[in-house]
C-alpha positions as CSV (number, residue, x, y, z in Angstrom):
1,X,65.6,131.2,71.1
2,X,66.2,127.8,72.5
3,X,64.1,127.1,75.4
4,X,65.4,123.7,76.2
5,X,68.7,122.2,74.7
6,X,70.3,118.7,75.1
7,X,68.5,115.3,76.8
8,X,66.6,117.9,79.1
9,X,64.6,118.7,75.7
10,X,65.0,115.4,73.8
11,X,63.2,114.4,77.4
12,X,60.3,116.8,77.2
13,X,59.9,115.9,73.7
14,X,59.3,112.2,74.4
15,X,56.7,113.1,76.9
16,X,55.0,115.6,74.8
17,X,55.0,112.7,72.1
18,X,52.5,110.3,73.9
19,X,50.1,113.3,74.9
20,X,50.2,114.8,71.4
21,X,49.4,111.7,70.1
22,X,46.5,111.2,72.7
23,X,45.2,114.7,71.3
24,X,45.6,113.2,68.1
25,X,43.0,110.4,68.6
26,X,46.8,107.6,67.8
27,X,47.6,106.8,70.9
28,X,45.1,103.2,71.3
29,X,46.4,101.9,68.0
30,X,49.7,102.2,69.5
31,X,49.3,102.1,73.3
32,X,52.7,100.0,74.3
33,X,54.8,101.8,72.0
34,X,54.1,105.7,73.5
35,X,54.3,103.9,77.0
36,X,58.3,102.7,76.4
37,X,58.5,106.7,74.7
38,X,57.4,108.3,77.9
39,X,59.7,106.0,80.0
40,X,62.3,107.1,77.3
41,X,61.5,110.8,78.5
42,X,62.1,110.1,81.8
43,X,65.0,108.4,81.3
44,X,66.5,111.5,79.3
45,X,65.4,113.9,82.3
46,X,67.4,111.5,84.6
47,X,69.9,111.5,82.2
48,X,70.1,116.1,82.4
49,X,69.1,116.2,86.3
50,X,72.4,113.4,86.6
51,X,74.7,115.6,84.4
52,X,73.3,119.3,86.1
53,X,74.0,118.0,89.7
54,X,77.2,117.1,88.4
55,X,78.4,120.1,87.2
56,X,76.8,122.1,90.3
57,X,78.8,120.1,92.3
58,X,82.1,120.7,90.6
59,X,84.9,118.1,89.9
60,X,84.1,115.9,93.0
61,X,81.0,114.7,91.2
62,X,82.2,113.3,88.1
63,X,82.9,110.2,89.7
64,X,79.9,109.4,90.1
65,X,77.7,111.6,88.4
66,X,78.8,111.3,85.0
67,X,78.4,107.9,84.7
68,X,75.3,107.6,85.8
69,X,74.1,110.5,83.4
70,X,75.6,108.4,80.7
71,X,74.2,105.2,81.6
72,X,70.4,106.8,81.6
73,X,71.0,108.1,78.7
74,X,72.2,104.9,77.2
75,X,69.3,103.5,78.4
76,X,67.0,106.0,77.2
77,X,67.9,106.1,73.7
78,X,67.5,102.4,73.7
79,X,63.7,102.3,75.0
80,X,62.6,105.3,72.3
81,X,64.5,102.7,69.8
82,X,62.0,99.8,71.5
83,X,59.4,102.0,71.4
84,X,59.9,103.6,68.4
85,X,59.5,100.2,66.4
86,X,56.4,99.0,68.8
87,X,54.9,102.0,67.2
88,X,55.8,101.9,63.6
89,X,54.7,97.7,63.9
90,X,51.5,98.7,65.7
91,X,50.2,101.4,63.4
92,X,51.1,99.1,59.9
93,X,49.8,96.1,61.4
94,X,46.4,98.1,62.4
95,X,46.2,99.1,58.7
């Protein structure tokens, strides 16, 4: 059963990244990184909230509500890239 599908999940999965690796004792080796992957989640949830308004609202709101879904998302997926390579440079460089 899939409890969350599309950038509503990729979203909760790049804020469950940060705290997992809090519980995980990683997060201070790689504190800048997991910050630009939470805004990344956030970003993805604006991205879902954008597109579900949109189709609650019917055809009147793809004007506008499309491409705003589209440019969070955009914008997302480029802050977990950013913070996906703050992360990978932090934790070899701290080795």
């Amino acid at each position: 059963m899939v409890l969350f599908e599309g950038v509503v999940g990729l979203g909760i999965a790049c804020l469950l990244a940060p705290a997992i690796a809090e519980y995980a004792k990683m997060r201070n080796k790689a504190d800048k990184g997991f910050g630009w992957i939470a805004v990344a989640g956030v970003m993805f949830l604006f991205s879902g909230a954008s597109d579900a308004t949109t189709t609650l609202f019917g055809t009147g709101g793809y004007l506008a509500g499309l491409p705003v879904a589209m440019l969070f998302e955009i914008v997302g997926w480029l802050f977990a890239l950013i913070g996906t390579i703050f992360v990978g440079y932090e934790v070899l460089v701290e080795k």
